[in-house]
DRENNU-178165 format. One record per residue (C-alpha): residue number from 1; residue in one letter; x negated, y, z. Coordinates in steps of 0.001 Angstrom, whole numbers, plus 500000, padded with zeros to 6 digits. Each point is the difference from the previous one (the first is absolute). Example, Ala and Ser with C-alpha at 12.3 -4.5 7.8 and 13.67 -1.06 7.14 Angstrom:
REM residues 2
resi|resn|u|v|w
1|A|487700|495500|507800;
2|S|498630|503440|499340;
***
This chain:
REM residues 403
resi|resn|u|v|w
1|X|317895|387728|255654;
2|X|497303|501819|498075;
3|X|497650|502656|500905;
4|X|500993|503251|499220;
5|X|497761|502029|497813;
6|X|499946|503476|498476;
7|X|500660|500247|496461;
8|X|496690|500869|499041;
9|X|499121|496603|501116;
10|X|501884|498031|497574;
11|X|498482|500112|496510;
12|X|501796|501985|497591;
13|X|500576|497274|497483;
14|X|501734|497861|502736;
15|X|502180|502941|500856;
16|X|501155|500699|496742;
17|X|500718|496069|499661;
18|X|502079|499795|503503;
19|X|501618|503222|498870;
20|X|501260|498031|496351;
21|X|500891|497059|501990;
22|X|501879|501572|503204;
23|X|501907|502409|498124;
24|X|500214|498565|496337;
25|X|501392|496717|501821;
26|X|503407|501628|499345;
27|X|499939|500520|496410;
28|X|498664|496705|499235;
29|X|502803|498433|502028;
30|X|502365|501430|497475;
31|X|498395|499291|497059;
32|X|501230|496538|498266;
33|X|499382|498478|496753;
34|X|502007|499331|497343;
35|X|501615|496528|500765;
36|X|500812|501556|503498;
37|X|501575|503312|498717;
38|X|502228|497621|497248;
39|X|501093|498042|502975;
40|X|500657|503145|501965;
41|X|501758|501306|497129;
42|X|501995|496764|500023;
43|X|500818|500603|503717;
44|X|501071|503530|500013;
45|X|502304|499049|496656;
46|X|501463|497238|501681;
47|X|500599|502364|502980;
48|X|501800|502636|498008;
49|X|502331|497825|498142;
50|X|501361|498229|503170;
51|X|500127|503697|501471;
52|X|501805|501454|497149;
53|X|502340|496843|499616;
54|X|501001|500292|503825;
55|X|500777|503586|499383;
56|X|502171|499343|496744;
57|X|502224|496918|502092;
58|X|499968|502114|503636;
59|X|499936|503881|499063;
60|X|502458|500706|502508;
61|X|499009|497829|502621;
62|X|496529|501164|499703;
63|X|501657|504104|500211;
64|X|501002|498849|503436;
65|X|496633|498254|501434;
66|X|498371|501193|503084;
67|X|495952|499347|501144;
68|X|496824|499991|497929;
69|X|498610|497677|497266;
70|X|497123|497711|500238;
71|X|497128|499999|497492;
72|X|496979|497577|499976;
73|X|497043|500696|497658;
74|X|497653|497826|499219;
75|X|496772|500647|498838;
76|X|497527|497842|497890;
77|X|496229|500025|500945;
78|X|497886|499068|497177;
79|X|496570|502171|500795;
80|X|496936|497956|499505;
81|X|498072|501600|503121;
82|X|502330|498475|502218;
83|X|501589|497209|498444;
84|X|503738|499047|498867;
85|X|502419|500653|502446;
86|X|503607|501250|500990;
87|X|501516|502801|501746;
88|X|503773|500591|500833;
89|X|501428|503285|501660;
90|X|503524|500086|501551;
91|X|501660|503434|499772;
92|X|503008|500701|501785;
93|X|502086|503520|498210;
94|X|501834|501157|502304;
95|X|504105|501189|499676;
96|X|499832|503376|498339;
97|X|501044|503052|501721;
98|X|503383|500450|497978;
99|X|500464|496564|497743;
100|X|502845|502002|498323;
101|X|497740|502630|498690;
102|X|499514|499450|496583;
103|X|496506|499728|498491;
104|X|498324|501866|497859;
105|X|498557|498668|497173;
106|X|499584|502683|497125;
107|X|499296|503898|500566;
108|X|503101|500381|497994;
109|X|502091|497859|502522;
110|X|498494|502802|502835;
111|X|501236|502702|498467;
112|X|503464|498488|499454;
113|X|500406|498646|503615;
114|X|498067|502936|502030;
115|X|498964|496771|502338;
116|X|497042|500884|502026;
117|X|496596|497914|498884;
118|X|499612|496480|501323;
119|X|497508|499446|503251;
120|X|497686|497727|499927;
121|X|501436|496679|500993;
122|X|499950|498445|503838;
123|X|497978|496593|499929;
124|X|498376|498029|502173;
125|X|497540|497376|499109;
126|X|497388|496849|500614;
127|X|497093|498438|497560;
128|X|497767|497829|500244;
129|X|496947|498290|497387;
130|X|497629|497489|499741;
131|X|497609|498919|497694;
132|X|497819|496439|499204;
133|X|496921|501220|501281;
134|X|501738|501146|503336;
135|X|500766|503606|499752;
136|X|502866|500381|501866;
137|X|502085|503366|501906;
138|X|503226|500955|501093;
139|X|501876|502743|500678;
140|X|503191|502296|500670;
141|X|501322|503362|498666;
142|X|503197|502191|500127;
143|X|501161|502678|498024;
144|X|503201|502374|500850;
145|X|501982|503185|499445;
146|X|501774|500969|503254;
147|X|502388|503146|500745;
148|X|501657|500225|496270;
149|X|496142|500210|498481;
150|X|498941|502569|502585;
151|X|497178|497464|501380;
152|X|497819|497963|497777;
153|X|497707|497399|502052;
154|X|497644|497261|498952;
155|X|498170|497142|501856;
156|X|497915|497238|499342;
157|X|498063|497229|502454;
158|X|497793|497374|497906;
159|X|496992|497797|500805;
160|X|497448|498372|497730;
161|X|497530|497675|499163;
162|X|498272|500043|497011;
163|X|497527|497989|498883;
164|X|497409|500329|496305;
165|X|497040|500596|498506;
166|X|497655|503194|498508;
167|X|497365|499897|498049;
168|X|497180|502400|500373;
169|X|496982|499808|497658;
170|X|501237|495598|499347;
171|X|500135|499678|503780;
172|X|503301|498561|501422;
173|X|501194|501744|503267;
174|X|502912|498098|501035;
175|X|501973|502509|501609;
176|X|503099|499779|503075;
177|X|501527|502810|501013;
178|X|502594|499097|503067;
179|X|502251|503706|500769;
180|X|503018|501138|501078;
181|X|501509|503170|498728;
182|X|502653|502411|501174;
183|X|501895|502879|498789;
184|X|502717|502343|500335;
185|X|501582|503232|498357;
186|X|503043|502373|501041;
187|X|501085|502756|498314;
188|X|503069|502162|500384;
189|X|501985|502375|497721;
190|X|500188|503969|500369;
191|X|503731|500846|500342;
192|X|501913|499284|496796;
193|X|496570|500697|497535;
194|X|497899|497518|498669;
195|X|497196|500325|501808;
196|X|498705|497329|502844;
197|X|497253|500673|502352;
198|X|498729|497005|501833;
199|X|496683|498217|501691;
200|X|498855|496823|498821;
201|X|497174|497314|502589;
202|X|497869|497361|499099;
203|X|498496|496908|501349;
204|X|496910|497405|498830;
205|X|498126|497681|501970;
206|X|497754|497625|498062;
207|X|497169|497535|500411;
208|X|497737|499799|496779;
209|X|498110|497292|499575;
210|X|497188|499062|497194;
211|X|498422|496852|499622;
212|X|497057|499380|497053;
213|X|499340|496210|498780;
214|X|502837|498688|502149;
215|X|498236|500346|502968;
216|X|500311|503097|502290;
217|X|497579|503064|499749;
218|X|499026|502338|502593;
219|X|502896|501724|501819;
220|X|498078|503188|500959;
221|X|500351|500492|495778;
222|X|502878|498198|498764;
223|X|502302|499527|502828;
224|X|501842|502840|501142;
225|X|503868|501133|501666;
226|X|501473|503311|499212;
227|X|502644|502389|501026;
228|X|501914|502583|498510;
229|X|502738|502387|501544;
230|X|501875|502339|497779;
231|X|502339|502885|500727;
232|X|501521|501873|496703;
233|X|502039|503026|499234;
234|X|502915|499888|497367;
235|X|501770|502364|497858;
236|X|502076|499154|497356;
237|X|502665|501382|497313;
238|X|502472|497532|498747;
239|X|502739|500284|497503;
240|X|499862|496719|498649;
241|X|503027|498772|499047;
242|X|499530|496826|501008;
243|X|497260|498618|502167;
244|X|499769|496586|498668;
245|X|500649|500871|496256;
246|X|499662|503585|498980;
247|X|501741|501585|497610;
248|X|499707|503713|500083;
249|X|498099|502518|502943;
250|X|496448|499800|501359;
251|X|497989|499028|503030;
252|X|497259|501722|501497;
253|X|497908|498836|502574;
254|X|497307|501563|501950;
255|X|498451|497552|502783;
256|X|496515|500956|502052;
257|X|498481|497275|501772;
258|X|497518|500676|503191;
259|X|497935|496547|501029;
260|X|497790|500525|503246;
261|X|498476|498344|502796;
262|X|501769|501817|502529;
263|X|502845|498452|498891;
264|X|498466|496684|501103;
265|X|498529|499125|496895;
266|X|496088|499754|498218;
267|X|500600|502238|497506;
268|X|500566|504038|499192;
269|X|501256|501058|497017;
270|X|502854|501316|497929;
271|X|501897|499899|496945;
272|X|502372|502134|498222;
273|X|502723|498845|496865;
274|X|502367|501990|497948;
275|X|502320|497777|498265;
276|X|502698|501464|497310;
277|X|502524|497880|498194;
278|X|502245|501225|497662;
279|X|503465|498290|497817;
280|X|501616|501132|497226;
281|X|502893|499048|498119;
282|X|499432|499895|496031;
283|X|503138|499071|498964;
284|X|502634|497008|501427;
285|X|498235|497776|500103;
286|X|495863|500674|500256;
287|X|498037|501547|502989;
288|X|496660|501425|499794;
289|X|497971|499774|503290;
290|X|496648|502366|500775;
291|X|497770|499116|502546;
292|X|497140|502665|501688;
293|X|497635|498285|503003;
294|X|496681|501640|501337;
295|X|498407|498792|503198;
296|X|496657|501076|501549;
297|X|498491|499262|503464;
298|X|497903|501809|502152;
299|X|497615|499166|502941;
300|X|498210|496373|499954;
301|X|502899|497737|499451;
302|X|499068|496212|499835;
303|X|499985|497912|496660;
304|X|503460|499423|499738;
305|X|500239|503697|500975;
306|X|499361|501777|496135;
307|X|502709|500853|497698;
308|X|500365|497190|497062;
309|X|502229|500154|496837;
310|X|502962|498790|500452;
311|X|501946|499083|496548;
312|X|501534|496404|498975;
313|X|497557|497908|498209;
314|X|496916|501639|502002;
315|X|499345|497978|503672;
316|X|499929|501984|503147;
317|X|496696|501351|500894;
318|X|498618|499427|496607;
319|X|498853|503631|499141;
320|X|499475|502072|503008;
321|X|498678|503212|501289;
322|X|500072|502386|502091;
323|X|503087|501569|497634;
324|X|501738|498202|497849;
325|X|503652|500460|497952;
326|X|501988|499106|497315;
327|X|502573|500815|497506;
328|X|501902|497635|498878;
329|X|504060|499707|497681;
330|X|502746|497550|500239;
331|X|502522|499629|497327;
332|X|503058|497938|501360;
333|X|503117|498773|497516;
334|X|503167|498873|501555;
335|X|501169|497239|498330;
336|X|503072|498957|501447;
337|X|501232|500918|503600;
338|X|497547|497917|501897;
339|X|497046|499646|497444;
340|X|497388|502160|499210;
341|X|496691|499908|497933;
342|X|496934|502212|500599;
343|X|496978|500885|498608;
344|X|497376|502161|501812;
345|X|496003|501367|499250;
346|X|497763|502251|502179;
347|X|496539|501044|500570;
348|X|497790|500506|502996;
349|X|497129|501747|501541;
350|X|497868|499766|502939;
351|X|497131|502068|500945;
352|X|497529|497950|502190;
353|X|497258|502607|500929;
354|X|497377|497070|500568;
355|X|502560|498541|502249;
356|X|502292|496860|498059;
357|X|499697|498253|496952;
358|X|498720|501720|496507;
359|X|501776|498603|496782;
360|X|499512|500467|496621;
361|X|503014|499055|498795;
362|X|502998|502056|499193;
363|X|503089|499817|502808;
364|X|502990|499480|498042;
365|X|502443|496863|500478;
366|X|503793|499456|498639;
367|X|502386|497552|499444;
368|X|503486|498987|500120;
369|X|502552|498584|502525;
370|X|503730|499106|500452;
371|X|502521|500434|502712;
372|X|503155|498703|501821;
373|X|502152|501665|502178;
374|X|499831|496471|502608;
375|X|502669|501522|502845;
376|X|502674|502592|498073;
377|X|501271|500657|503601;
378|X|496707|501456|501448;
379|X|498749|500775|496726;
380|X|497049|497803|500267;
381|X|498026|499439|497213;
382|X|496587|497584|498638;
383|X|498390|499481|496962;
384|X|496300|498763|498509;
385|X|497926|502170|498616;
386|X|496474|498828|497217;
387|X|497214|502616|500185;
388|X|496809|500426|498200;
389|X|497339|502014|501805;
390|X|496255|500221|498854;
391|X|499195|496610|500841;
392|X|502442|497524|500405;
393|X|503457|499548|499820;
394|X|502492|499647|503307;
395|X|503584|499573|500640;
396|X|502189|501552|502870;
397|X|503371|499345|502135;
398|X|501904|502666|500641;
399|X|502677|501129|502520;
400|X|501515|503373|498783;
401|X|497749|502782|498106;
402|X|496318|499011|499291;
403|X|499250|503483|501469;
***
């Protein structure tokens, strides 16, 4: 186990490199390159015709099916930093509330049927990764709707161990960060409105561990373990339509997060992010999609603390401050039933009053995507998206609504 230090301690260029590699781990897990995503493509394709043929030779019997549907995911590694690798989550989607509830899938179709909007779906899941040079984690989650969409509540266990290197000034620092993170949110709806209140916690324990030249360097400096305990506030307006694929209505979502030490961790701090998302139908067929998100922080949060932008084709942590937001619009075209093509462009800001990383470049990233509706029953839908940000290009996997 490391020594613990003070922030302070650790050089500011090494925090700002954990803080890309413990955070922006995610992002890079999801994004592939070409080859991959064509053999993805292949997969989900080959998926939805043996779907849609079971449902055109066993409508009826499928009408009277009971239980949930299994869904595994598998996700291509191909990130130089930490090799070629594999990753495959297991999601289990629960038995909706009322199977004979039909869904929605047009704004038009809502105002025929007066059916209420769809919850979120129930699922419960497992993944795991691993790459060639031994980055490797784990990791659980669940999802659910409870007491006809009343209670909404989220949970996630997962451990890691991720190994690369940074380069500061053409020296390597081969970098290891072992952690486990934890995290859960419940919110619950006021009467018959839209509106759920709710209180989110948070968990990390990591070890963070440089070495320069291959050989270890000294621990008081490089070597550290930190902890950080979250408790957050939640208020949110939704009229969404659906959850997984909107159509019409809007989202609003106010969260406040306090971090201190008396909550058993090392750091105090706090943030604070309005989020506003809002659908609307231009015609039969075409959606437009508007997207609002501004995040600032107070107090001495740690370096994976700040506010970053956070659009498609721009990693995690990339430009932070101590605010940051963006604006960003999604154009989505229903093809068919179960298809849908998107294109999407936005711009960001972030303000870093001496404290993250200055940029001259202009924050702007788009690009385009497709999706397939993967489970009709629960409404469960993935696609790839290609995105061009200021620097490089990246592709994503998604379950449901990029936002």
């Amino acid at each position: 186990m490391g020594k613990k230090v003070t922030l302070a301690q650790v050089p500011i260029p090494l925090q700002k490199a954990a803080c890309f590699q413990m955070l922006g781990f995610n992002d890079r897990l999801r994004r592939l390159g070409p080859f991959n995503v064509l053999v993805l493509l292949v997969l989900i394709g080959t998926a939805a015709h043996a779907q849609e043929q079971k449902e055109e030779t066993a409508a009826a019997q499928e009408d009277e099916e009971s239980g949930g549907s299994w869904l595994p995911l598998p996700v291509f590694i191909t990130e130089p930093a930490i090799g070629e690798g594999l990753g495959l989550g297991l999601v289990y989607f629960h038995e909706p509330p009322d199977p004979n509830l039909a869904r929605i899938s047009t704004p038009s179709e809502l105002g025929k049927t007066g059916k209420r909007p769809n919850p979120p779906p129930t699922a419960s899941g497992v993944f795991a990764f691993k790459t060639s040079n031994g980055t490797q984690g784990f990791g659980v989650g669940h999802s659910g709707s409870y007491l006809d969409d009343k209670v909404r509540v989220i949970g996630a266990l997962a451990s890691m161990q991720i190994k690369t290197t940074f380069y500061q000034n053409d020296a390597p620092f081969n970098f290891e960060l072992d952690g486990e993170i934890a995290y859960l949110s419940f919110k619950r709806k006021v009467g018959s409105s839209r509106w759920f209140f709710g209180v989110s916690t948070s968990y990390l324990d990591g070890l963070v561990d440089f070495k320069l030249g291959g050989g270890p360097v000294p621990p008081d400096i490089f070597d550290f373990s930190l902890r950080d305990i979250g408790l957050a506030a939640i208020a949110a307006y939704d009229s969404r339509d659906d959850t997984m694929m909107p159509g019409n209505g809007q989202l609003i979502d106010f969260t406040m997060w306090f971090h201190s030490e008396s909550f058993g961790g090392d750091f105090n701090y706090s943030s604070y992010r309005l989020k506003a998302h809002s659908f609307h139908p231009l015609g039969e067929r075409f959606v437009l999609g508007i997207r609002g998100d501004v995040w600032t922080s107070a107090g001495k949060p740690p370096f994976y603390g700040l506010p970053y932008v956070s659009i498609r084709g721009i990693p995690a942590l990339r430009y932070q401050g101590e605010t940051a937001g963006v604006f960003e619009l999604e154009g989505r075209y229903n093809l068919s039933p179960r298809w849908a093509g998107v294109v999407f462009g936005g711009t960001g800001f972030a303000n870093s009053g001496g404290a993250g990383f200055s940029t001259d470049d202009d924050i702007n990233a788009y690009g385009i995507g497709i999706r397939f509706q993967a489970l009709k029953k629960q409404n469960v839908w993935l696609g790839v998206d290609i995105a061009r940000g200021p620097e490089e290009d990246a592709w994503y996997v998604q379950m449901g609504h990029a936002w």
